[in-house]
Z-matrix of the N, CA and C atoms (Angstrom, degrees):
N
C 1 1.443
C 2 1.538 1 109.80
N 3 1.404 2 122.59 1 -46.12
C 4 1.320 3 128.98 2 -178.89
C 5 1.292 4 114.76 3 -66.09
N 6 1.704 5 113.95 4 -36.24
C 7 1.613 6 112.33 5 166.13
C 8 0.809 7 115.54 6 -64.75
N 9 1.420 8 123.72 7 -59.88
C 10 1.873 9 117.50 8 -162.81
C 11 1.761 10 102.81 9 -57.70
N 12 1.554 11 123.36 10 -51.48
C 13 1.288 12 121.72 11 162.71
C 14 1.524 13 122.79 12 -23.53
N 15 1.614 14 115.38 13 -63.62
C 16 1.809 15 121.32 14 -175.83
C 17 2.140 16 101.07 15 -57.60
N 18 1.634 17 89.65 16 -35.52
C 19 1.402 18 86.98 17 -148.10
C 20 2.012 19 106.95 18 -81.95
N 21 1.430 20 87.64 19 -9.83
C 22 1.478 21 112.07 20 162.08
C 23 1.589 22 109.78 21 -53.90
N 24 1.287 23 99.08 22 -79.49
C 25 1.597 24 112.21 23 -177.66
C 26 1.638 25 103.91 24 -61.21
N 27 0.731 26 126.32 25 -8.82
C 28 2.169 27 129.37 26 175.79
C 29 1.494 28 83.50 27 -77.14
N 30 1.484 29 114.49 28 -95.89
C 31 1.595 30 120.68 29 -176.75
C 32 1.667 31 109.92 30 -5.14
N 33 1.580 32 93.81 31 -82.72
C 34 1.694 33 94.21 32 -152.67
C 35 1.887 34 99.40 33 -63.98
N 36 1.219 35 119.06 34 -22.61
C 37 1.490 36 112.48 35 173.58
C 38 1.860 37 107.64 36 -50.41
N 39 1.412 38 91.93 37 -59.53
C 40 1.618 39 101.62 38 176.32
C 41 1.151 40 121.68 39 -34.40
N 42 1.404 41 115.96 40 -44.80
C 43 1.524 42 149.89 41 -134.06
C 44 2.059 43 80.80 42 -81.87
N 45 1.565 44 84.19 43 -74.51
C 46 1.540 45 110.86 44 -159.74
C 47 1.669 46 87.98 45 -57.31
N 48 1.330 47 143.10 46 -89.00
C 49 1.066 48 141.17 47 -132.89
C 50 1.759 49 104.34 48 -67.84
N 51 1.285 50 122.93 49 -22.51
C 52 1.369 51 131.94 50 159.70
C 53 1.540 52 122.55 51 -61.98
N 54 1.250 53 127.91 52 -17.57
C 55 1.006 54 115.57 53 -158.03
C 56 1.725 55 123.55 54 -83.35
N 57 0.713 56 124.36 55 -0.20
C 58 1.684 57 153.50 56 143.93
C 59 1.639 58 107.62 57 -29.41
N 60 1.139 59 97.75 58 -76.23
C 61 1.869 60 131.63 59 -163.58
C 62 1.878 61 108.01 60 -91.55
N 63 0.542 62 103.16 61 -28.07
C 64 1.919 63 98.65 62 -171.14
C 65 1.592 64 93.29 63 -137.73
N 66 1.711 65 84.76 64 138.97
C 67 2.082 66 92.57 65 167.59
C 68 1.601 67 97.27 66 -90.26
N 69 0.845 68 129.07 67 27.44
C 70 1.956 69 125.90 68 172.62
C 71 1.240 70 102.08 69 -62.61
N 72 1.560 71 105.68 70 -40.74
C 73 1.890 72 124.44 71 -127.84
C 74 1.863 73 86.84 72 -48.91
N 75 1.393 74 120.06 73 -53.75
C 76 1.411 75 122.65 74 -166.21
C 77 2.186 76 116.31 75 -44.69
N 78 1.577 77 93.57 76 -42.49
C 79 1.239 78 108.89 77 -175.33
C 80 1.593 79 104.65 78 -66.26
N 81 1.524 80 104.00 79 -35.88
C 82 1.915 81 96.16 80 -176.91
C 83 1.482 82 100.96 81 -84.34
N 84 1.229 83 122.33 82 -17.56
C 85 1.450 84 105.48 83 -179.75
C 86 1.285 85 121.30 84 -60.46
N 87 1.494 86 103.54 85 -70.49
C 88 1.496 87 126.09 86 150.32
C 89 1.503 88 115.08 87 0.34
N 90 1.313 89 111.64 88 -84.67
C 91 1.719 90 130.04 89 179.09
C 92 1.118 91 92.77 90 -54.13
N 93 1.277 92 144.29 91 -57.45
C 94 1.288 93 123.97 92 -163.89
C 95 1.679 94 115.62 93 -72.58
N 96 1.178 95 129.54 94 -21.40
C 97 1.147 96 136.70 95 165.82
C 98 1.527 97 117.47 96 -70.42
N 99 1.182 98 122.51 97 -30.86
C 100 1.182 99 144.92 98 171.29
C 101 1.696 100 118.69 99 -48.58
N 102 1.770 101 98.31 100 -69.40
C 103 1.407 102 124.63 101 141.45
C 104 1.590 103 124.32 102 -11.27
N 105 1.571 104 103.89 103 -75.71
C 106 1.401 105 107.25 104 -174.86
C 107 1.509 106 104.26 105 -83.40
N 108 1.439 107 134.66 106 -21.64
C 109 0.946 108 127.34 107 -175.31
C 110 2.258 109 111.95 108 -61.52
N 111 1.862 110 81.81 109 -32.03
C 112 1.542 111 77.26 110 -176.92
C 113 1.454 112 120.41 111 -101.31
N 114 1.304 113 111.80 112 15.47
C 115 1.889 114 119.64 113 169.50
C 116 1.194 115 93.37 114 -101.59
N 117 1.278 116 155.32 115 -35.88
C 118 1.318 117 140.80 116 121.22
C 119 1.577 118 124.17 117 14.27
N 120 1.187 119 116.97 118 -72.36
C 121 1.514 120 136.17 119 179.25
C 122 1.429 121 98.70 120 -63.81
N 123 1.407 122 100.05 121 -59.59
C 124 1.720 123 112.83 122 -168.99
C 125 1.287 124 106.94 123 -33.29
N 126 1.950 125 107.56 124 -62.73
C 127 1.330 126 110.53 125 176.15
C 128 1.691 127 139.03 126 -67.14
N 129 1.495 128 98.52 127 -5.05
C 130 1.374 129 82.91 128 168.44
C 131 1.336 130 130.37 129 -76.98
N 132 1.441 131 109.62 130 173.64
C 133 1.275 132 110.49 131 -169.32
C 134 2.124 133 125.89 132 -83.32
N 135 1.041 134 118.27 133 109.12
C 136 1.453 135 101.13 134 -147.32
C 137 1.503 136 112.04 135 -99.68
């Protein structure tokens, strides 16, 4: 949960500060939202 979370916020950082220079930028945003969207879930309470 704590990885996919950090690695969430890595992505869309990537995502965002690339987006100038590389057509990726959309794909890391994406994944990275993806990411936090599912440590999110992870963490709820079930």
């Amino acid at each position: 949960m704590i990885t996919s979370f950090l690695l969430g916020i890595f992505f869309t950082i990537l995502g965002v500060s690339r987006r100038k220079r590389n057509f990726l930028y959309k794909f890391f945003i994406v994944l990275g939202i993806i990411l936090i969207l599912f440590a999110v879930y992870l963490a709820r309470p079930h």
